[in-house]
N, C-alpha and C positions, 0 to 999 in steps of 0.2 A: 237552444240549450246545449245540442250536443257538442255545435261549433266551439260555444262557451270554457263545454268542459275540456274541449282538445285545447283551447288556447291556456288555458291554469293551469293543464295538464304540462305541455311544452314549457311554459315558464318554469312550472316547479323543478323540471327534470333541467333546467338549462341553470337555475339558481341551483342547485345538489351538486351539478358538476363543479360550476365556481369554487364552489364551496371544499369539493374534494382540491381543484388545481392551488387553492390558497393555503394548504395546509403541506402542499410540498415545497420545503426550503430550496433556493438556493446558495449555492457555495458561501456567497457574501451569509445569506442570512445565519449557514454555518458560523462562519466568523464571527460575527454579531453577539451570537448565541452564548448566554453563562455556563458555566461549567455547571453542570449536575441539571440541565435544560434538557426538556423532553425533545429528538429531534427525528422530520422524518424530510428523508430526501429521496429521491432517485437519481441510481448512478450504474456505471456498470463495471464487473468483476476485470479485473486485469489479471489475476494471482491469486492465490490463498495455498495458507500453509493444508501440511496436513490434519485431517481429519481424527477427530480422536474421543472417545466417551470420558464423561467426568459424572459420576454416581449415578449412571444411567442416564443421564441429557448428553448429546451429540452436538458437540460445539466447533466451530471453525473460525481461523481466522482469515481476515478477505483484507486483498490490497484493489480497491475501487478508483475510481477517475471518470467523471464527467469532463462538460469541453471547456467548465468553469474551473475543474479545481478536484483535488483529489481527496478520497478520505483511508481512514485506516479502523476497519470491524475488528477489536478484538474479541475471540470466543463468539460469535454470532450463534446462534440457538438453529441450530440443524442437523437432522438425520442424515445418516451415512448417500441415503439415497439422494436426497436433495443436493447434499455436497457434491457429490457426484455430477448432480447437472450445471453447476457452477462453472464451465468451460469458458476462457480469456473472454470478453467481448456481450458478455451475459448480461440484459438489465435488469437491474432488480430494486424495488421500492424496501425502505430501510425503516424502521423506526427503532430507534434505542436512547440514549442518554449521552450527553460529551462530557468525555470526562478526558482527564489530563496524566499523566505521567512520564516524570523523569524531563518534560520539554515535550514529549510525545501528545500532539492534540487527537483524540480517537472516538471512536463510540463504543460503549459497551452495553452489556447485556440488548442484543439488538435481536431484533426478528426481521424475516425478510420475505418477499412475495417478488417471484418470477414473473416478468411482462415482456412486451414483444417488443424487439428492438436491438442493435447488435452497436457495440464503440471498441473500439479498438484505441488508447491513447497512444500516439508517435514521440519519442522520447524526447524531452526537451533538453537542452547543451547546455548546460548549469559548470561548464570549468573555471569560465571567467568570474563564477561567484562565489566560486569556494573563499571561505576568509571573509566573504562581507554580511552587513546585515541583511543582504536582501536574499539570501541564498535560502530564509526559513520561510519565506513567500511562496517555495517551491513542495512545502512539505508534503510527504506524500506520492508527489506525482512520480508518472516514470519519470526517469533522470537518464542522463548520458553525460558520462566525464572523457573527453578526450585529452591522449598525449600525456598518460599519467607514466611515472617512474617509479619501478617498484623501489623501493629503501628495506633493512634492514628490519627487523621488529624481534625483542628478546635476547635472544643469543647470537644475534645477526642471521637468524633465518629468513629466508621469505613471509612464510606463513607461519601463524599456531595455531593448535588445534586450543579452541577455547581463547577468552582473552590473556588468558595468565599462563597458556602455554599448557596447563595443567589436562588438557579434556585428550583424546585418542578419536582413531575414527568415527567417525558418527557426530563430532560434537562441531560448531560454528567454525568456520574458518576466520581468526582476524588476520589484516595484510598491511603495510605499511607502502602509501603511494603518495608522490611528490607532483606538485606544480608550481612556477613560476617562484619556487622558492621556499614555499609552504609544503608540510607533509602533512596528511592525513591519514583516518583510520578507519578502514572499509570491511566488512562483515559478508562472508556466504552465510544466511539464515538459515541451518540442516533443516527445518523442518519444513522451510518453503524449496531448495535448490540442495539434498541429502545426497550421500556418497553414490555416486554412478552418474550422476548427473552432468553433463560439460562444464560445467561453471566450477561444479568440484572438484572435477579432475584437474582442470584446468590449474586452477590456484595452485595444486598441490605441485606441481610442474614447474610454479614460475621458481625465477633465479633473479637475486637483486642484480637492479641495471637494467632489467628488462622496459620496454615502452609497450604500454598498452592503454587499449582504448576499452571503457566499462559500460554499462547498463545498468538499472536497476530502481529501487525505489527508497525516494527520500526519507528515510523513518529517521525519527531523532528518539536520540538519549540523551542528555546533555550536550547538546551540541547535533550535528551531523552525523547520523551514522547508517549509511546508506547499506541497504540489502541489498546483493548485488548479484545481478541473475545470468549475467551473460560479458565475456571475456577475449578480446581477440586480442590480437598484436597490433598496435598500430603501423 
């Protein structure tokens, strides 16, 4: 009998596990997934902006990446302290909702739980796809655009503070960058990469004409509009 009970006992505990592993999506199943879809994955933290209270709940936003495919947490439901353990490479089991805007595929109102485990994403070289439709396949993930040209943006400056030129320090940097004949429109996100930071400084420095090579994450707004966290010269 007792043998009995260890064998139903092992079953039930190995049918519970099943049952936990089938309820974590993968990326495709992201995909797959309707808008306004209960969703739970595990992935892990690459970024998040800063931390900030909203009527006493503690909410954050996370730039994630598994080795399938990357996601974007807005507002995730977290204490200053938990935020705090969220350091690059962090894994963390997710449940919230997918929800859509502007082009931007995201999760919102999400909860999150801390597990053992460490990913680091290596940026993938998305220049030859800027302009095509496959470039939104990329969403999300880290990105790296090589060999870009700064151009001109507003009054022929480099950079503005804001998109309309209207914002002052502290506010988003937009910049205007060319390849193979195409210009584009690239964003330092203040509240993920804020004043003092190399990426900000950096922008604030460049001069049109300049060649440089970017980094950053695929976030769409109607289109392309990459957070961009790291800036050298090519």
């Amino acid at each position: 009998m007792k043998k009995l009970l260890c064998v139903i006992l092992a079953a039930l505990l190995s049918f519970c596990a099943c049952a936990l592993a089938e309820d974590i999506m993968s990326y495709q199943d992201f995909v797959s997934a309707e808008i306004d879809d209960e969703i739970t994955i595990e992935t892990y933290v690459q970024a998040h902006q800063g931390w900030w209270e909203d009527n006493g709940t503690g909410k954050v936003t996370l730039y994630c990446q598994s080795e399938d495919g990357a996601y974007f947490l807005y507002n995730a439901l977290a204490t200053q302290e938990e935020a705090e353990k969220l350091v690059p490479g962090t894994k963390i089991k997710v449940t919230g909702y997918k929800a859509e805007w502007s082009g931007e595929i995201e999760l919102v109102d999400a909860t999150f739980e801390i597990e053992d485990g460490n990913y680091i994403a290596e940026p993938l070289d998305v220049t030859d796809q800027l302009g095509t439709d496959a470039l939104i396949e990329s969403q999300n993930r880290k990105v790296a655009f090589k060999g870009m040209t700064v151009e001109p943006i507003g009054d022929g400056a480099a950079f503005l503070y804001g998109w309309d030129g209207s914002g002052d320090e502290g506010s988003d940097l937009y910049f205007n960058v060319s390849v193979n004949g195409a210009t584009y429109n690239f964003t330092v996100e203040s509240y993920l990469c804020g004043p003092g930071t190399e990426v900000y400084e950096a922008v604030k420095n460049l001069k049109v004409g300049d060649v440089i090579d970017l980094e950053g994450f695929l976030y769409w707004y109607e289109g392309p509009n990459p957070h961009i966290t790291t800036l050298t010269a090519a």
